[in-house]
C-alpha positions as CSV (number, residue, x, y, z in Angstrom):
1,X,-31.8,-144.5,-68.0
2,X,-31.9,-148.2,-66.7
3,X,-34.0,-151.2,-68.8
4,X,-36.4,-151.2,-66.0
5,X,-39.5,-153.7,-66.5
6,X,-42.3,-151.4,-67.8
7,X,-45.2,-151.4,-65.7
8,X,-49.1,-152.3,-66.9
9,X,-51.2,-149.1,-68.3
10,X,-51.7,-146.7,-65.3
11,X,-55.6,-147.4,-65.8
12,X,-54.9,-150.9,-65.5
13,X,-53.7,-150.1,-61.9
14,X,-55.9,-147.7,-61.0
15,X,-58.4,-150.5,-61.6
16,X,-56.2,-153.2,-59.5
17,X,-55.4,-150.9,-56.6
18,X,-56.2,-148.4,-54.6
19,X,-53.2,-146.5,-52.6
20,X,-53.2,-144.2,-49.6
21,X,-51.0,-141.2,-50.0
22,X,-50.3,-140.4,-46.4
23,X,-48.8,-144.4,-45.6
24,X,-47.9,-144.7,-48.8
25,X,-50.1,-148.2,-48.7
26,X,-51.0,-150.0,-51.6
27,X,-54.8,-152.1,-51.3
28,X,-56.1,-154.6,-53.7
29,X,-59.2,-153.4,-55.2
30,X,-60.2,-155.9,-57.7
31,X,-57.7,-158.6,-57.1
32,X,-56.0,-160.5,-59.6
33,X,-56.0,-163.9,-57.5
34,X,-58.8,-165.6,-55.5
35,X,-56.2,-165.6,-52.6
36,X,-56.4,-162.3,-52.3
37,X,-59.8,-160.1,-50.8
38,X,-60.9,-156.5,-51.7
39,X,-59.3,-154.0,-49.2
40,X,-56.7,-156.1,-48.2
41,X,-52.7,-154.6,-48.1
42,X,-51.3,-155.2,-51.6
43,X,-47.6,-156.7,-51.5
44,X,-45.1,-159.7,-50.4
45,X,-42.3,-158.8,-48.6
46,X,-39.3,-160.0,-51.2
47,X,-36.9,-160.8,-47.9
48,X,-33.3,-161.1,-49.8
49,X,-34.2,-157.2,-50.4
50,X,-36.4,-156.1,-47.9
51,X,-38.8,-154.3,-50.9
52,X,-43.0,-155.4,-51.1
53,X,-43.6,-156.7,-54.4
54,X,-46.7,-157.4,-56.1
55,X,-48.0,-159.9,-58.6
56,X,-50.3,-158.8,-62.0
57,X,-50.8,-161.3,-64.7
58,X,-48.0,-163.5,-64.0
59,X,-45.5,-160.5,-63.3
60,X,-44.0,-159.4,-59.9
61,X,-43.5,-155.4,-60.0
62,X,-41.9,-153.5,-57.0
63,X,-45.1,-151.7,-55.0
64,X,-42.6,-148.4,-54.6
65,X,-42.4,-148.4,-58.6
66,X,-46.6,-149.2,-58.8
67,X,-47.0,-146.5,-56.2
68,X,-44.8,-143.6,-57.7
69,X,-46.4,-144.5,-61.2
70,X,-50.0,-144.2,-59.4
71,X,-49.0,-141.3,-57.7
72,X,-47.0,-139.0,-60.3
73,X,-48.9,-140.4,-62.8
74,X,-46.0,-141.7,-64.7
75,X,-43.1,-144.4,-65.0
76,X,-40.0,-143.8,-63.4
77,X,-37.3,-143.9,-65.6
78,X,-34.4,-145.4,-62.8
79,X,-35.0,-147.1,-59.9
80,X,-36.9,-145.8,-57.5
81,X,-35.1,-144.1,-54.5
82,X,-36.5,-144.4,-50.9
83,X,-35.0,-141.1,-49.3
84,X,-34.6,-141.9,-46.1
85,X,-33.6,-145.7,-47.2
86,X,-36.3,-147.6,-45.4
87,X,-37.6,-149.9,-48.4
88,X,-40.8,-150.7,-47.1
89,X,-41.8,-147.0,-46.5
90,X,-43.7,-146.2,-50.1
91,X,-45.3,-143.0,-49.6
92,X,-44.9,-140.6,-52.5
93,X,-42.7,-138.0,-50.9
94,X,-39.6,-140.9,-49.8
95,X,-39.7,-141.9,-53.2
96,X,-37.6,-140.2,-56.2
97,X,-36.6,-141.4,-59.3
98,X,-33.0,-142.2,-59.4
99,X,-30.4,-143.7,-61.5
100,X,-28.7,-146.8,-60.3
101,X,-25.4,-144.2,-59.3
102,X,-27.9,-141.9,-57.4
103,X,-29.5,-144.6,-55.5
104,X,-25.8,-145.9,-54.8
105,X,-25.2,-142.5,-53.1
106,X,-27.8,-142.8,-50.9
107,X,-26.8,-146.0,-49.1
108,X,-25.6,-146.5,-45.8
109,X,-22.8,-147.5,-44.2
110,X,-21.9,-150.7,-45.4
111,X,-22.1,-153.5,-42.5
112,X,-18.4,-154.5,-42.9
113,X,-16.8,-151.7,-42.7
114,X,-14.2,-151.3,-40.1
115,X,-13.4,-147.7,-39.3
116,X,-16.9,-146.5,-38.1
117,X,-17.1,-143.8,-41.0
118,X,-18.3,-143.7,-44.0
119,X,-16.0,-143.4,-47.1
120,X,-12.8,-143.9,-44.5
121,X,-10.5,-146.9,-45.1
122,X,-7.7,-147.2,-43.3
123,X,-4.0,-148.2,-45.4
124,X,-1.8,-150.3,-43.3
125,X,1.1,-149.3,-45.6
126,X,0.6,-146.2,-44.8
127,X,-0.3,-145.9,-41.3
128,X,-3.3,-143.6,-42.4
129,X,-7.1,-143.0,-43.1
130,X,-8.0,-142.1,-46.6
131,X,-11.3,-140.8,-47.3
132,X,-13.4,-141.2,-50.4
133,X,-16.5,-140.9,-52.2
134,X,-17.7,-142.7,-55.0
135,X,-19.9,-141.6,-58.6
136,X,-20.8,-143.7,-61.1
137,X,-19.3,-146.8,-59.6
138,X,-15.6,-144.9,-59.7
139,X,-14.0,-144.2,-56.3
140,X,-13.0,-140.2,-56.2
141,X,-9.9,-139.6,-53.5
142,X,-10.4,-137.4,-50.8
143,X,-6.9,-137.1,-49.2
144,X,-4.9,-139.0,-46.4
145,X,-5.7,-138.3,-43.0
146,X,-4.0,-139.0,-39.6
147,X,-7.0,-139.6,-38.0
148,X,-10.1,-141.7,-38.6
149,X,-12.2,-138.2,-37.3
150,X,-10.6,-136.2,-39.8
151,X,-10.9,-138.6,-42.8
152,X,-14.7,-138.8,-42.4
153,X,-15.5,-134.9,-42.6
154,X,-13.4,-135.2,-45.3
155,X,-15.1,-138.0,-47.0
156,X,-18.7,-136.1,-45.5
157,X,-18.0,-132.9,-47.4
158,X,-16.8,-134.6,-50.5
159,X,-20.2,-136.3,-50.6
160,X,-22.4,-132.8,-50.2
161,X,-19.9,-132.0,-53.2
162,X,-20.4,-134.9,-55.6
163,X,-23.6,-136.4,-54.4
164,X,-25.7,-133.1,-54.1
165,X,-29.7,-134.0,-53.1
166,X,-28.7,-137.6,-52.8
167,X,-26.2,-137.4,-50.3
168,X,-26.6,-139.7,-47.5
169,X,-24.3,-138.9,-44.5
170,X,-25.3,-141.9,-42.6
């Protein structure tokens, strides 16, 4: 899939840390700094991204990838997807493995976007909505619309079509 920095041997973290399934919290267990105490929550939160990262021998690995390799027992081989896109919410069951297209689908609105819907852009040439979806980083046209209401069920039922488990409607 994606060249995604391989993480140490799972024994090597299972020595490290310790990880609680139902909050999907990751806990030093033998530290790897003096800064850091037995028990305490594993993970700085990286703010550009919003993800907890942690340090072992001089390299900084995402906790969701450390936790979904402690948990399933083996590397994901894409990103890894939180499902209900809250970054900082690692437990095992709101993280998938995903390729960098899948993880795209399950985004949110962007922030900019001006027509309240996603996947609806309005043409000023036209005077109309069009909707869209996108795969693999290639837009895919869903029709013109008259109204903004119309483009976005549209553009929502093209996503159920093309994105299929990681559609993300909001």
């Amino acid at each position: 899939m994606i060249n995604a920095k391989q993480l140490p041997d799972l024994s090597i973290l299972n020595h490290i840390f310790d990880y609680d399934p139902e909050s999907g919290v990751l806990y030093w267990k033998n530290p790897t700094s003096k800064r850091v105490k037995h028990g305490c929550e594993a993970g700085t939160l990286h703010k550009p991204r919003g993800m907890l990262q942690v340090q072992i021998s001089g390299s900084i690995y995402k906790v969701s990838r450390v936790v979904f390799y402690m948990h399933y027992g083996r590397q994901p081989e894409g990103v890894v997807d939180h499902v209900d896109h809250n970054t900082l919410n690692n437990r095992p069951d709101n993280l998938r493995d995903a390729t960098m297209s899948q993880n795209g689908m399950n985004k949110s609105m962007q922030s900019n976007n001006t027509s309240g819907y996603k996947g609806v852009s309005f043409h000023k040439g036209r005077g109309e909505f069009i909707a869209y979806a996108k795969v693999d980083g290639k837009m895919v046209f869903g029709g013109w619309h008259k109204s903004a209401i119309d483009a976005a069920y549209s553009a929502a039922n093209l996503r159920e079509k093309l994105h299929g488990e990681f559609v993300s409607q909001g």
